[in-house]
Each structure stands twice: as C-alpha cells, then as structure tokens.
N, C-alpha and C positions, 0 to 999 in steps of 0.2 A: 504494500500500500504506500511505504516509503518515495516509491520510484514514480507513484502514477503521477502525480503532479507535476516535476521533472518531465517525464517522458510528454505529458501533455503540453507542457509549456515548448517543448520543441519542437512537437508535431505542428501546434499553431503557429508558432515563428514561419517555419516552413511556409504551410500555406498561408501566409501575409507575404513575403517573400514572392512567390510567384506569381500571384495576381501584382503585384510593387513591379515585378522588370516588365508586364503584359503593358500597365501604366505608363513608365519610361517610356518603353518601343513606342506608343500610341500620343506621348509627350511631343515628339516631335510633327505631328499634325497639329494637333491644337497646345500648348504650352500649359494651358491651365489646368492641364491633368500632371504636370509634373510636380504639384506640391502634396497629392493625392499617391504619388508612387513617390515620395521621399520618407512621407509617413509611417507609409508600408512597409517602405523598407526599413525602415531605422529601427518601427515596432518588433518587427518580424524578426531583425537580425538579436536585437535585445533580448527579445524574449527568448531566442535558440542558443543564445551566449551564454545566457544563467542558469536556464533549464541543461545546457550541454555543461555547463560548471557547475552544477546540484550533483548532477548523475555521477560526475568525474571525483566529487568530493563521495558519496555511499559508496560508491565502489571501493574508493580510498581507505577508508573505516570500515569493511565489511570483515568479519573474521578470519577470511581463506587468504584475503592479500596481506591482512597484517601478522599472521602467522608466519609468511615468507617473510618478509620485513623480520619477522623476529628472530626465527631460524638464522636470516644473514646475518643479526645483532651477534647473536652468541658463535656466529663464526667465527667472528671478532675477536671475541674475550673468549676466550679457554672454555668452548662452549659448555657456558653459562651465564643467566643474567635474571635480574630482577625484576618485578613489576615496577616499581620506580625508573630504573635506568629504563626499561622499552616506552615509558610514556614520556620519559624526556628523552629522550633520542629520538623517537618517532613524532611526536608531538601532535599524539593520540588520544585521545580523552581514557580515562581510568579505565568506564566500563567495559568501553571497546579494547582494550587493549585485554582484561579481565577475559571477556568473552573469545579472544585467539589463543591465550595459554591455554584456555579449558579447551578449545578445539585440539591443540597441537600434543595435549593431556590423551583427550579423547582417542585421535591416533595413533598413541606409543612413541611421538618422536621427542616429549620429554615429560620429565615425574617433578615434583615439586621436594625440596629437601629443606629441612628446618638446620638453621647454621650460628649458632648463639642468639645474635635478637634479628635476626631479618629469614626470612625464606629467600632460597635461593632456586631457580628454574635450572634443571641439568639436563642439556640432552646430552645420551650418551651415542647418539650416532655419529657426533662430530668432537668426539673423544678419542686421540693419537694413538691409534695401537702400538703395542707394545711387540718389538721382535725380536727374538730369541732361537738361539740354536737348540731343540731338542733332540736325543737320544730316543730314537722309533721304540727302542727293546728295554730301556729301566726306566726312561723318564724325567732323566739325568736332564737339568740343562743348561747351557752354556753361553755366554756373553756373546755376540754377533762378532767384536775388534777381534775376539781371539779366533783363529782360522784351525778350528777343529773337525775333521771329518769324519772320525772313528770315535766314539766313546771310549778312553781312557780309560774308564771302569768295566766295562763289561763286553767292549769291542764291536759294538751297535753302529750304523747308521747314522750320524748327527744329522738330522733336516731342519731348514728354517721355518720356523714356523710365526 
C-alpha cells in the first residue's frame, strides 16, 4: 500500500506529460496553447520526479536491500557489526535497519551474540578460515610455513585442509 501512491503519482506525471509535448507540437499553430503545455509539462514532470524519488527512497529502506548494505558493512569490520554502527553508517532509521538483521537472522547469514554491555551481529560466513596441514591417518596437524608431507608421527599423508 506503501508504493501505490508513489506508483500513482508517476503514472499521472506520465500522462500530463504526453498530452504537454501533443500541446507544444500544436503550440506552434496557435501560440496560446503553449502556456497550456508548459503546465503540463512542468506538472507532469514534478509529479514523476517525486513519485520516481518516493519509490527510489522504499526501495532504499526495504529489508532485502538493506541486509546487502549490511552484509557489505561487516565485510568491512571482521564480519561483524552492531545495530548502532548499521544505522549510522547506513543512515537508516532504527526500525528499518531492526527489520534487515531479523531478515538476514531469518536466513542463517548471521546470529546475534551478547558481548559485555552491547550485542554484537556475527556473521560467520565472512569469517577467515583457518588453514592447516592435517594428517589423513591420526589427525595430527600441522602449521601450513612448515613444508610437511609425511606425518612424523605415524607416517600419514599430511593434506591441507
């Protein structure tokens, strides 16, 4: 219901618009139909500028686009970030910003972790994995700088994993 007003106000920009250039073209027969299509258009265009600038702003604030925004946020910082830092960073209103963690919750791409006095948002998808030399046969495993190919201990396989 958000959008109809928006989507309405552009649709009529539109058609004020097109009857406004029929004016103009018809302007140059008789002259006094050109303050008739300046109207038109001026109305027409205004009204499709604000209604195309309403539309542009929900979109902006809708939970799917600012979830990506937030996801990049903690790309950022050792992904993780707080409700505070995504609504100034983003410069999102509270709830809207409230209603994309719970979305990006919703999906599994992050959990919420309580951290002395703040909560903090963790996704662990864009968290640096860890690579290490393991041993197939004990399980033994070994630092990656060191250039080990036999397990030491039991004469295994070392693979990276």
């Amino acid at each position: 219901m958000k959008k109809f007003l928006p989507l309405a106000m552009v649709i009529v920009g539109g058609l004020m618009i097109a009857p406004g250039l029929l004016f103009l073209c018809a302007a140059i027969q008789e002259p006094k139909r050109l303050l008739l299509s300046l109207l038109l258009l001026a109305g027409g265009g205004a009204l499709a500028f604000f209604g195309g600038r309403q539309l542009a702003r929900e979109r902006a604030l809708s939970p799917a686009h600012l979830a990506e925004r937030i996801t990049g946020l903690a790309r950022t910082s050792d992904a993780e970030t707080t409700v505070a830092q995504a609504v100034a960073d983003l410069g999102a209103p509270h709830e809207a910003v409230l209603a994309a963690f719970d979305l990006l919750q919703e999906r599994g791409e992050a959990y919420r972790e309580k951290r002395e006095d703040r909560e903090v948002y963790v996704f662990p998808g864009l968290m640096p994995s860890k690579v290490v030399r393991r041993c197939a046969y004990c399980g033994n495993s070994f630092s990656v700088k060191t250039p080990v190919h036999k397990c030491p201990y039991c004469g295994g396989v070392v693979e990276v994993e």
